[in-house]
N, CA, C and O atoms as a GROMACS GRO file, in nm:
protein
  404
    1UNK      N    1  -0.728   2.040   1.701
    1UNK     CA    2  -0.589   2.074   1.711
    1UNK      C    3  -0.513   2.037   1.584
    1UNK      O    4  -0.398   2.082   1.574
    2UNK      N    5  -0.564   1.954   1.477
    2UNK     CA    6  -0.492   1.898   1.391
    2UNK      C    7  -0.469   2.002   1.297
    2UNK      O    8  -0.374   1.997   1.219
    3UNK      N    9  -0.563   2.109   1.299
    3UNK     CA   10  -0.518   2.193   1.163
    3UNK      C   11  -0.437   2.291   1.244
    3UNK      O   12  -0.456   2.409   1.216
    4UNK      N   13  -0.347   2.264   1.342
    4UNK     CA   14  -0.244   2.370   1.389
    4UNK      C   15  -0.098   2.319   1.410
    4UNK      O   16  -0.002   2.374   1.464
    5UNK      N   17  -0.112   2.210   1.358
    5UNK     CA   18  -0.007   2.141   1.350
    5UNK      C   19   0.057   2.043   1.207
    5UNK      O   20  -0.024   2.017   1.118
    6UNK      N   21   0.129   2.018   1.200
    6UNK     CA   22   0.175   1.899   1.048
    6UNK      C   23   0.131   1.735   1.091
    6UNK      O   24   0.224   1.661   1.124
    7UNK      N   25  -0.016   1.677   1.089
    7UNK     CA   26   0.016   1.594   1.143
    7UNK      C   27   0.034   1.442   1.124
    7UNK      O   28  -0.051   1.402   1.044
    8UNK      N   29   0.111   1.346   1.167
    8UNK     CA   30   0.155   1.210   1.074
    8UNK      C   31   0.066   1.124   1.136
    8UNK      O   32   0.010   1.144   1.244
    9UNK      N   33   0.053   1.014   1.053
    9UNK     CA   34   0.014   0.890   1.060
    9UNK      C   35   0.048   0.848   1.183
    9UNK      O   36   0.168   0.852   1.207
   10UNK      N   37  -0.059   0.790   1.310
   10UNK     CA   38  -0.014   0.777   1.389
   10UNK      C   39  -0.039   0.824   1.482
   10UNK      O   40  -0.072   0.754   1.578
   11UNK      N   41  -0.035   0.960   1.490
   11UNK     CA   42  -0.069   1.068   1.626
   11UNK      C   43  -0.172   1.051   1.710
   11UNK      O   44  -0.287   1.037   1.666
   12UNK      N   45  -0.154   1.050   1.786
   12UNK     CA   46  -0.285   1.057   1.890
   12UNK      C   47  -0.266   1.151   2.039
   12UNK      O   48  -0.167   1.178   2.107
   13UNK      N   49  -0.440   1.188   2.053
   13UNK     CA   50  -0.375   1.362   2.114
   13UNK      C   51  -0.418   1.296   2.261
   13UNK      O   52  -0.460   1.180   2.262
   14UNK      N   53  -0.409   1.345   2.344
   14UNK     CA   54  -0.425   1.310   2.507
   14UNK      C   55  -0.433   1.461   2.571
   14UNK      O   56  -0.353   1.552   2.550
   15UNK      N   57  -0.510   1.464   2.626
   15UNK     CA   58  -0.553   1.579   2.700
   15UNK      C   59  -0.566   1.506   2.858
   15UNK      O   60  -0.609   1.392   2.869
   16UNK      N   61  -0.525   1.581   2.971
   16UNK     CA   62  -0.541   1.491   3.132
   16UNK      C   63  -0.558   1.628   3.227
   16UNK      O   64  -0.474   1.716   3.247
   17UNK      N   65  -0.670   1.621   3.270
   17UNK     CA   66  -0.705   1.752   3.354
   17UNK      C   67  -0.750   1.668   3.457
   17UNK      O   68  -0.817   1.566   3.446
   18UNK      N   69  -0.704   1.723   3.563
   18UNK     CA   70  -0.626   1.694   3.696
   18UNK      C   71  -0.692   1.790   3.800
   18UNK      O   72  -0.606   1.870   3.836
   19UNK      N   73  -0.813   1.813   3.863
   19UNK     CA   74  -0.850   1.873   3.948
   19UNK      C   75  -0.900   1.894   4.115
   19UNK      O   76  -1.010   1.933   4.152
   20UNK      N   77  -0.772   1.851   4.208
   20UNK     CA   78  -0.784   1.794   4.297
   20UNK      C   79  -0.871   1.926   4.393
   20UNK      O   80  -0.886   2.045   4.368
   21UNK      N   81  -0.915   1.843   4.507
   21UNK     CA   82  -1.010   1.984   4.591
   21UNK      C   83  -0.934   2.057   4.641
   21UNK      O   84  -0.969   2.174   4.656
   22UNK      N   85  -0.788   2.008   4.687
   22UNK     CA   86  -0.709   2.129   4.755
   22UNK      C   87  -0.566   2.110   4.693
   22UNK      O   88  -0.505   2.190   4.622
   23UNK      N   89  -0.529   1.996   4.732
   23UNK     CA   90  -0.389   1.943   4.682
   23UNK      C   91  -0.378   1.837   4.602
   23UNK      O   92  -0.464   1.752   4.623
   24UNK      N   93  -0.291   1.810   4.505
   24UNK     CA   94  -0.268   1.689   4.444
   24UNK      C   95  -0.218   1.565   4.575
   24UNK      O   96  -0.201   1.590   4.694
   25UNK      N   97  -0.207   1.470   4.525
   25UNK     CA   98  -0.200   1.355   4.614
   25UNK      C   99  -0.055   1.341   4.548
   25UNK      O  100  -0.035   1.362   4.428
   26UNK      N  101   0.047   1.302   4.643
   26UNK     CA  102   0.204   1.278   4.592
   26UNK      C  103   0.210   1.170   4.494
   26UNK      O  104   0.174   1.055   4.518
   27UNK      N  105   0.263   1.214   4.371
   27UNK     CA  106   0.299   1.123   4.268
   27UNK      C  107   0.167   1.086   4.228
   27UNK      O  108   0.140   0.966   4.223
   28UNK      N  109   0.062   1.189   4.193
   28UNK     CA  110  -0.059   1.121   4.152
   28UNK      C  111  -0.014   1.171   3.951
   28UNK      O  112  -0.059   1.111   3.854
   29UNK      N  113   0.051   1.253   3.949
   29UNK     CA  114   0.074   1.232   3.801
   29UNK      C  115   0.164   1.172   3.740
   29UNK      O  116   0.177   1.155   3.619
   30UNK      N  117   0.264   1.122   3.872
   30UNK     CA  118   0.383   1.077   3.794
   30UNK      C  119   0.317   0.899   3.714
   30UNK      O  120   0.344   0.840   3.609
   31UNK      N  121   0.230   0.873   3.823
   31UNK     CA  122   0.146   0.734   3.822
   31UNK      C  123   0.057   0.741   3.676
   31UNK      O  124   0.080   0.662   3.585
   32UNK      N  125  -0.053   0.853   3.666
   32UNK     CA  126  -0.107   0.868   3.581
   32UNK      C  127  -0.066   0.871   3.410
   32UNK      O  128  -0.110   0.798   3.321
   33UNK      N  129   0.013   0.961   3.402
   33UNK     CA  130   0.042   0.975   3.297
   33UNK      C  131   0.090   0.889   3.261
   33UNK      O  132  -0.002   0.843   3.194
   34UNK      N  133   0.195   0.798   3.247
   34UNK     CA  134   0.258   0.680   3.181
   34UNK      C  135   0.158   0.598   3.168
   34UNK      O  136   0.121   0.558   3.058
   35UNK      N  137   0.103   0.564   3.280
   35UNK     CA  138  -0.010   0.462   3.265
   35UNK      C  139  -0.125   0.519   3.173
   35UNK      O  140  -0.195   0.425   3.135
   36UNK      N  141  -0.167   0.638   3.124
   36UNK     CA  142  -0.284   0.628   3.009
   36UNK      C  143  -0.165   0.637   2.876
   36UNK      O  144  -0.205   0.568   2.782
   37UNK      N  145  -0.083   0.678   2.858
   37UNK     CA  146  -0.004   0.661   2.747
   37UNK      C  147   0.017   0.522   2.713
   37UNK      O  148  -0.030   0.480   2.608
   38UNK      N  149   0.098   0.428   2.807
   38UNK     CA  150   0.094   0.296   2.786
   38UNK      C  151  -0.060   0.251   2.752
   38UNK      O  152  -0.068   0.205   2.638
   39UNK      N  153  -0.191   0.253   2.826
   39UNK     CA  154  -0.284   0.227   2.772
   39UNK      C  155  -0.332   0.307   2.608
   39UNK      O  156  -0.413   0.272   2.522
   40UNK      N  157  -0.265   0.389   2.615
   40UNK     CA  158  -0.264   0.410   2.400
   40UNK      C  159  -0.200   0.342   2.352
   40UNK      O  160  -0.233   0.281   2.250
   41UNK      N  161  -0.098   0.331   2.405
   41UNK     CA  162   0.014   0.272   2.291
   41UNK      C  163  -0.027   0.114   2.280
   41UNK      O  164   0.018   0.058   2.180
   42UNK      N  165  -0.103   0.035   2.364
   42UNK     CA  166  -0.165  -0.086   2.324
   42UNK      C  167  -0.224  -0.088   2.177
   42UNK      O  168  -0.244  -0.190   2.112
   43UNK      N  169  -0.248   0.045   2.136
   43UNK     CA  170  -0.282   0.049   1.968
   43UNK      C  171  -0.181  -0.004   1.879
   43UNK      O  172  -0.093   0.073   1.918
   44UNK      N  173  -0.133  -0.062   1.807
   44UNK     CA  174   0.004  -0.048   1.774
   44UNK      C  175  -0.015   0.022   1.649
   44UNK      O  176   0.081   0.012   1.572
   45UNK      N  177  -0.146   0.111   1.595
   45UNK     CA  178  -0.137   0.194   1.503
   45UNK      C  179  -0.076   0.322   1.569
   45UNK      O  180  -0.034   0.409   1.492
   46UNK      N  181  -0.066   0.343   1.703
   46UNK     CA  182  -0.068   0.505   1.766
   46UNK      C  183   0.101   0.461   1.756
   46UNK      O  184   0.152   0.358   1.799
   47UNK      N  185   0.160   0.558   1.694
   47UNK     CA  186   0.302   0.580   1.706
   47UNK      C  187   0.383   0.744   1.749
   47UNK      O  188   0.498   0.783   1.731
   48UNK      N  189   0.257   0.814   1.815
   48UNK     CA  190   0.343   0.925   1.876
   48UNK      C  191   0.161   1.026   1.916
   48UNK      O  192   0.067   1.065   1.847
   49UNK      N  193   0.196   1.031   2.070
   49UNK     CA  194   0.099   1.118   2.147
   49UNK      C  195   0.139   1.238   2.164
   49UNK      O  196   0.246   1.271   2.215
   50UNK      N  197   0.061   1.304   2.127
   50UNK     CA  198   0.018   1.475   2.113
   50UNK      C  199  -0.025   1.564   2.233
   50UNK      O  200  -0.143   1.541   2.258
   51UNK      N  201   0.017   1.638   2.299
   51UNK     CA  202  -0.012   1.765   2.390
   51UNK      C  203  -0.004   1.884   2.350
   51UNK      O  204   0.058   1.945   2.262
   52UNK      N  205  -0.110   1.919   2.468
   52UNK     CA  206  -0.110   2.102   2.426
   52UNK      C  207  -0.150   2.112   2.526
   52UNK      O  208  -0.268   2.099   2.555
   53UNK      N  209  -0.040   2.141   2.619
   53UNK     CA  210  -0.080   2.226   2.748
   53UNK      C  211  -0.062   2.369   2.749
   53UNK      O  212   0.000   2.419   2.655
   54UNK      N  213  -0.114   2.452   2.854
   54UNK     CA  214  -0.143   2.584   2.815
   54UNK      C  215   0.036   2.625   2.869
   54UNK      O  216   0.101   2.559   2.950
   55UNK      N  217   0.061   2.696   2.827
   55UNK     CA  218   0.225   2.776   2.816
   55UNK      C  219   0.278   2.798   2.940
   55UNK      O  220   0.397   2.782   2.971
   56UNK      N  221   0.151   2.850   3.042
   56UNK     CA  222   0.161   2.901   3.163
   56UNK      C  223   0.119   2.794   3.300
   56UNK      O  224   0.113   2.830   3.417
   57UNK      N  225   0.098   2.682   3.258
   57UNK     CA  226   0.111   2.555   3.349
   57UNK      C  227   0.251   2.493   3.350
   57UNK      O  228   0.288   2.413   3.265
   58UNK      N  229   0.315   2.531   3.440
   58UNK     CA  230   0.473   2.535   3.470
   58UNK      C  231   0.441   2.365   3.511
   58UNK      O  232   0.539   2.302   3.473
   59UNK      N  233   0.390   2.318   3.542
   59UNK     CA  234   0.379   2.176   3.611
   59UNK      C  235   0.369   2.094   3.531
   59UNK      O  236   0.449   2.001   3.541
   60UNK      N  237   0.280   2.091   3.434
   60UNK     CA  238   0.281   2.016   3.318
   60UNK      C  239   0.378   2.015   3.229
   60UNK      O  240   0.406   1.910   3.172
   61UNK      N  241   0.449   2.136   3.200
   61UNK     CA  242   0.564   2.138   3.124
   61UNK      C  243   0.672   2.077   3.118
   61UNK      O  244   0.748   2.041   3.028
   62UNK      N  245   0.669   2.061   3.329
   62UNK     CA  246   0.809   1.997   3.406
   62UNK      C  247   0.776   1.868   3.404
   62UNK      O  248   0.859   1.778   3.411
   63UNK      N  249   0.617   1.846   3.391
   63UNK     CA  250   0.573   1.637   3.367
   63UNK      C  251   0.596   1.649   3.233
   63UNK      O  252   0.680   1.560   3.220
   64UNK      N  253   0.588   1.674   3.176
   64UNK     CA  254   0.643   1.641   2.972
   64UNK      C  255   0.767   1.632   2.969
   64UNK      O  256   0.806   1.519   2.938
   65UNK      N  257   0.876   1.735   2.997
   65UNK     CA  258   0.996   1.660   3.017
   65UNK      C  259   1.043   1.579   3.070
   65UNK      O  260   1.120   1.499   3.017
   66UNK      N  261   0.995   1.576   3.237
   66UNK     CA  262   1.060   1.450   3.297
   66UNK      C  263   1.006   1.312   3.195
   66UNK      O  264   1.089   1.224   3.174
   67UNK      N  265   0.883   1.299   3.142
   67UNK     CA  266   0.819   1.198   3.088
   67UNK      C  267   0.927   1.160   2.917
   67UNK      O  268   0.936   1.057   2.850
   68UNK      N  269   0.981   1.279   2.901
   68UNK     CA  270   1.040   1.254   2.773
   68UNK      C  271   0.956   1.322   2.613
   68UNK      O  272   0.976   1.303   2.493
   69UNK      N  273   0.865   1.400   2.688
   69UNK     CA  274   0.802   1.482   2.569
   69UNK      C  275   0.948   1.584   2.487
   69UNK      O  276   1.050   1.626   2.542
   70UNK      N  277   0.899   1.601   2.327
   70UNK     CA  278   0.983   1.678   2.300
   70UNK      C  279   0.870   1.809   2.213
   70UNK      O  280   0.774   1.797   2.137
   71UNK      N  281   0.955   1.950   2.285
   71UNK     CA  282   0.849   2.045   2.322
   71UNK      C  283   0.869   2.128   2.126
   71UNK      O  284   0.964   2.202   2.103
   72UNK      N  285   0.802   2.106   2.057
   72UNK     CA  286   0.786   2.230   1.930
   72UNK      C  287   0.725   2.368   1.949
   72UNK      O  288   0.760   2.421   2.054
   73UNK      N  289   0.638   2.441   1.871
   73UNK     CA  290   0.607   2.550   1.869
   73UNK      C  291   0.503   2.568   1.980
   73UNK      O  292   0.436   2.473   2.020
   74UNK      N  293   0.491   2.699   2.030
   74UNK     CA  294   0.348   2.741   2.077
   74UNK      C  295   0.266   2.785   1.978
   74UNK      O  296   0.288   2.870   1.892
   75UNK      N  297   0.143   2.701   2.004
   75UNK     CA  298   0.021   2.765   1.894
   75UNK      C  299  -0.059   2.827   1.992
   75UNK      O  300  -0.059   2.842   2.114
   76UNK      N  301  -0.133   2.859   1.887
   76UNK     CA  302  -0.280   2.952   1.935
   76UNK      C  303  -0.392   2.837   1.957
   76UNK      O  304  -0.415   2.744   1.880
   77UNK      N  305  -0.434   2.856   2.039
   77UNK     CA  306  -0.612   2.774   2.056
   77UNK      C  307  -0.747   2.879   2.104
   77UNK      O  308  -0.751   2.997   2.139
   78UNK      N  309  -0.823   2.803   2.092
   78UNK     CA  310  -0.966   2.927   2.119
   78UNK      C  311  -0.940   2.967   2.228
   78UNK      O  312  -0.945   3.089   2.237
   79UNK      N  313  -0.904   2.895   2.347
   79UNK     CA  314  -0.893   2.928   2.470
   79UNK      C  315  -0.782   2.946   2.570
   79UNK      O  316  -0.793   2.966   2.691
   80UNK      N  317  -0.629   2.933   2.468
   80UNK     CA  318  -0.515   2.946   2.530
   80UNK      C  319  -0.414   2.934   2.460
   80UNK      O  320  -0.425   2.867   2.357
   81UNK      N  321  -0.282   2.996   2.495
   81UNK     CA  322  -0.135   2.985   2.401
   81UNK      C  323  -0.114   2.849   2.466
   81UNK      O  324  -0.113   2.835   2.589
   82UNK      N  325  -0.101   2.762   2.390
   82UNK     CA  326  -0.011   2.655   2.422
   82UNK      C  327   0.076   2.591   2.373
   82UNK      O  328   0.098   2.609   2.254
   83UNK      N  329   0.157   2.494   2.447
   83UNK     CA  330   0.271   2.470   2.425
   83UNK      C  331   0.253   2.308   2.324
   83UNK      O  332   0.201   2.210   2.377
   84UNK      N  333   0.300   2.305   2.189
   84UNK     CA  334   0.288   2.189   2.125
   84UNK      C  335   0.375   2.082   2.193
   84UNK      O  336   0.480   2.131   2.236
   85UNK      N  337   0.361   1.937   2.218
   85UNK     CA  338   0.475   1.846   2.252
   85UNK      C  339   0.409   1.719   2.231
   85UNK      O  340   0.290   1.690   2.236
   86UNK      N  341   0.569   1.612   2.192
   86UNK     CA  342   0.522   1.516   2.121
   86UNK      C  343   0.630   1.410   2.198
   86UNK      O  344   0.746   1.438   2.225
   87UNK      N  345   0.552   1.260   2.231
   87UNK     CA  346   0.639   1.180   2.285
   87UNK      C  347   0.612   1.024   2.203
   87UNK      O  348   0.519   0.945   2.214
   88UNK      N  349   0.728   1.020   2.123
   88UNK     CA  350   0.722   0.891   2.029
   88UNK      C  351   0.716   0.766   2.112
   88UNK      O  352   0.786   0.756   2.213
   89UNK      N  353   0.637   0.674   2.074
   89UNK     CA  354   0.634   0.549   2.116
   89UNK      C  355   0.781   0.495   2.135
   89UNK      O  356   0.798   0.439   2.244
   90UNK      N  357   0.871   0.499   2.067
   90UNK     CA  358   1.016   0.421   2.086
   90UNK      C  359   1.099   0.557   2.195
   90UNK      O  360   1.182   0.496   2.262
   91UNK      N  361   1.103   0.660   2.220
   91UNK     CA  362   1.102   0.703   2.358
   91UNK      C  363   1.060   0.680   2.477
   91UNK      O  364   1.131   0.686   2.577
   92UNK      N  365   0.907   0.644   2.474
   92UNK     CA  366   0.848   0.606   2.591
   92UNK      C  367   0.924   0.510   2.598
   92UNK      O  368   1.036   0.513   2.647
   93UNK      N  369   0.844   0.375   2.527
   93UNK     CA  370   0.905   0.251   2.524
   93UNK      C  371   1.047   0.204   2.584
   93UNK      O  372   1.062   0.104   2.653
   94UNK      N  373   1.161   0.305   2.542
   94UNK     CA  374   1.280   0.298   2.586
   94UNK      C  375   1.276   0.345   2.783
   94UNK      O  376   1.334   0.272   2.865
   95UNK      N  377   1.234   0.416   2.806
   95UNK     CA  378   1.175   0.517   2.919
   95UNK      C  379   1.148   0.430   3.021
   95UNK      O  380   1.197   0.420   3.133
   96UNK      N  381   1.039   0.354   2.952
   96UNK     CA  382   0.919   0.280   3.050
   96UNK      C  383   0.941   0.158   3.000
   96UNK      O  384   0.850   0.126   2.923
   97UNK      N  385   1.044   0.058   3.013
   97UNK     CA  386   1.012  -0.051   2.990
   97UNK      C  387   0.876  -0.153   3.024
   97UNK      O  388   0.828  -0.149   3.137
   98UNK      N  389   0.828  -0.230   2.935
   98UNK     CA  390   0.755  -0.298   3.012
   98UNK      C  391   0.768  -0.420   3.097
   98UNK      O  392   0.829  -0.521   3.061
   99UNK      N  393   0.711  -0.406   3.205
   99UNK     CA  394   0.731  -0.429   3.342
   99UNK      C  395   0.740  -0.680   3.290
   99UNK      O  396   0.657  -0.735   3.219
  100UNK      N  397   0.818  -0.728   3.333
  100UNK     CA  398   0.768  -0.851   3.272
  100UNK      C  399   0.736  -0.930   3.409
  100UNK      O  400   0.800  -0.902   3.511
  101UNK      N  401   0.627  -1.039   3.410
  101UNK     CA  402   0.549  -1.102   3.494
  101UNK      C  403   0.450  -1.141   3.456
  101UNK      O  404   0.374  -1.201   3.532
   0.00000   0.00000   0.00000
């Protein structure tokens, strides 16, 4: 994905495929996703995670915003138009405080 994009120091891409047998389980992504992002961002070299969901997954689009992704171009991939989006560590961070205990 890197040669379809400009990309900085930092980036790191996350891909999360989600294939339940009939139905998702309630709030099984709202749970997921923050929690493997926070487990990147324990890097403190990773300063902004990378998506490319396909254009036409309306669900994922609506979890990137609620999450605070900010959406750029659609590119081309071998296997789908998708939608570029990028969520900086000091967004999350602000977002998702971490929890203290």
């Amino acid at each position: 994905m890197g040669e379809r994009y400009a990309v900085q120091v930092g980036d790191m891409g996350l891909h999360l495929l989600l294939n339940p047998p009939r139905r998702y389980l309630r709030g099984l992504t709202t749970a997921v996703g923050p929690a493997l992002v926070r487990f990147l961002l324990q890097d403190p070299a990773i300063r902004r995670i990378v998506v490319e969901p396909d254009v036409r997954n309306e669900a994922a689009l609506r979890r990137l915003r609620i999450e605070g992704f900010t959406f750029a171009a659609e590119i081309d991939m071998p296997d789908k138009r998708a939608q570029l989006a990028f969520l900086t560590r000091a967004r999350f961070e602000a977002d998702h405080p971490t929890p203290v205990g």
